[in-house]
C-alpha positions in Angstrom: -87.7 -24.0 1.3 -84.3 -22.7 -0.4 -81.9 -25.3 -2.3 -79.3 -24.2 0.8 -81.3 -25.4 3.1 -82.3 -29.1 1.4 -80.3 -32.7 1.1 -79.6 -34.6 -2.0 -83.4 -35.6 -2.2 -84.6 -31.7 -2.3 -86.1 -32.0 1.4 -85.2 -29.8 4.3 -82.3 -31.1 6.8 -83.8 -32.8 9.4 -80.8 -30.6 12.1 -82.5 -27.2 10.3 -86.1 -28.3 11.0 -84.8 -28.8 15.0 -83.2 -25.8 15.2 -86.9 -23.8 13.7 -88.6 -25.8 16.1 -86.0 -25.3 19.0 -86.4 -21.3 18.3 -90.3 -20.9 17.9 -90.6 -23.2 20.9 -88.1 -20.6 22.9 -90.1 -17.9 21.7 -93.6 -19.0 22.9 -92.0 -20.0 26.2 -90.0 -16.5 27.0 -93.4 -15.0 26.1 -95.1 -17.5 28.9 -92.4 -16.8 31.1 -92.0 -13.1 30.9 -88.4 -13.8 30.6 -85.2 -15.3 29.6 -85.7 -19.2 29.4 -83.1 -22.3 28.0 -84.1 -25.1 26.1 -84.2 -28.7 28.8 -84.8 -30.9 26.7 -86.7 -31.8 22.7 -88.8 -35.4 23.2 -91.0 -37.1 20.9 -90.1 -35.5 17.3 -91.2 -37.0 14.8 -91.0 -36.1 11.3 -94.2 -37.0 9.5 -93.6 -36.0 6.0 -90.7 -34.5 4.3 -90.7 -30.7 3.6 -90.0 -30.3 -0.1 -87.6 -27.9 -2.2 -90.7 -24.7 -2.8 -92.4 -25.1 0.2 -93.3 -22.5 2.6 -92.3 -23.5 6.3 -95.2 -22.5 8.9 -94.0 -23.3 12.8 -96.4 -23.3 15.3 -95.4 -23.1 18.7 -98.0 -23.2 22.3 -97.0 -23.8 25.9 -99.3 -26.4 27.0 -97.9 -26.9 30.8 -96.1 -24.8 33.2 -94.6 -25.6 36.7 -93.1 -23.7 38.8 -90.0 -23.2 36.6 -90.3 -25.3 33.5 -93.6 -25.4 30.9 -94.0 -27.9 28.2 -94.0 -26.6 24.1 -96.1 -27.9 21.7 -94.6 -27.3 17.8 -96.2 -28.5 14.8 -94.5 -27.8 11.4 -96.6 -27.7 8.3 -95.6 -27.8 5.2 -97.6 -25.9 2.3 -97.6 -25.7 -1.5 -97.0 -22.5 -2.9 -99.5 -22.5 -5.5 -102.7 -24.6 -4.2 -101.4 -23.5 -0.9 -102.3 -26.9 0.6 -101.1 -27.3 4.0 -99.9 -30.7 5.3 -97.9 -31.4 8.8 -94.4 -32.3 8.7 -93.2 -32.6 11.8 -94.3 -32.5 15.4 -92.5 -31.8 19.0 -92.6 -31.5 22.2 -90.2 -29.1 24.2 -89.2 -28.5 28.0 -88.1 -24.7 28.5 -86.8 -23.8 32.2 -87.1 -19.8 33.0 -83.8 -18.4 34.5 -82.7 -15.3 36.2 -79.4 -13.2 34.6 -77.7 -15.6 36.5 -79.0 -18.6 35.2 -81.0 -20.0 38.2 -84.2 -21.3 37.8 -87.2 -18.6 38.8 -90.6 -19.3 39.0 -93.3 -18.9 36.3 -97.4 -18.2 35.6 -99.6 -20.8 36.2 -101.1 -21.9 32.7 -104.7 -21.1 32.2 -106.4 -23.4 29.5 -109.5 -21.4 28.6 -110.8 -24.1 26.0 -111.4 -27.7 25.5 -108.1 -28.4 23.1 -106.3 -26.0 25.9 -107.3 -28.1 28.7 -106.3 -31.4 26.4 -103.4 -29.7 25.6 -102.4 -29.5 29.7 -104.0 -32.6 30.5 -101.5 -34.9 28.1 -98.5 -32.1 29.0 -99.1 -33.4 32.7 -99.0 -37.5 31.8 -95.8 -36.1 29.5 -94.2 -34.5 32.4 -94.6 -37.3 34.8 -93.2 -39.8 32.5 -89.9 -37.3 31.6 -89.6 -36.6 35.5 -89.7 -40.3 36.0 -87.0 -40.9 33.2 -84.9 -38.2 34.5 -84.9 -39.6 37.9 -84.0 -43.0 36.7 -81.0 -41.9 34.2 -79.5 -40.1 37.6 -79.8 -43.0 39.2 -78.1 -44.7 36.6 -75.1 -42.3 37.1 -74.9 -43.2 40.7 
């Protein structure tokens, strides 16, 4: 972590952190979807512990769900000491990608094929996740009515 990048108490900017997470998350789900995708939506960020002036950033990114357009994104950011080279997690998130066409419509993607036990974990609590954004999303439309 550069001085550029940090506030008045020599940790990153909590906007800069988003915008790593948005891009890594981006990333894993254009790979998923074979294709151009846009960010839907960032829930359940947290920042755990402040990244510090010195330390190397290390994003993590992993679809954990896919529908027939949109997939969920797993990021975990971790934060590690350049000289013990400890690692500790900063920040978590969880990301909603939809794949487009050049025109920007909504196309179909892969199934998601969990191969493990932290996979299948992974999709598993992606599924509860989704359900509780889709019912969210259908009540804030219904607000709008």
């Amino acid at each position: 972590m550069l001085p550029g990048r940090t506030n008045v108490h020599g940790t990153i900017f909590g906007g800069i952190l988003m915008e790593w997470i948005d891009g890594a998350a981006g990333i894993a789900a254009a790979r998923h979807a074979g294709g151009l995708v846009v960010t839907a939506s960032m829930d359940r960020l947290h920042f755990l512990r402040p990244v510090l002036l010195g330390e190397v950033v290390i994003v993590q990114a992993q679809v954990n769900f896919a529908a027939r357009s949109s997939m969920e994104v797993g990021v975990r950011v971790f934060a590690e000491n350049q000289i013990t080279r400890e690692r500790k997690q900063a920040t978590r998130a969880y990301l909603t990608f939809v794949a487009v066409d050049e025109h920007g419509r909504p196309r179909e993607v892969a199934p998601l094929r969990p191969e493990n036990a932290d996979e299948r974990r992974r999709f598993r609590e992606a599924r509860v996740r989704r359900a509780v954004r889709l019912r969210e999303r259908r009540a804030m439309k219904k607000s709008h009515e």
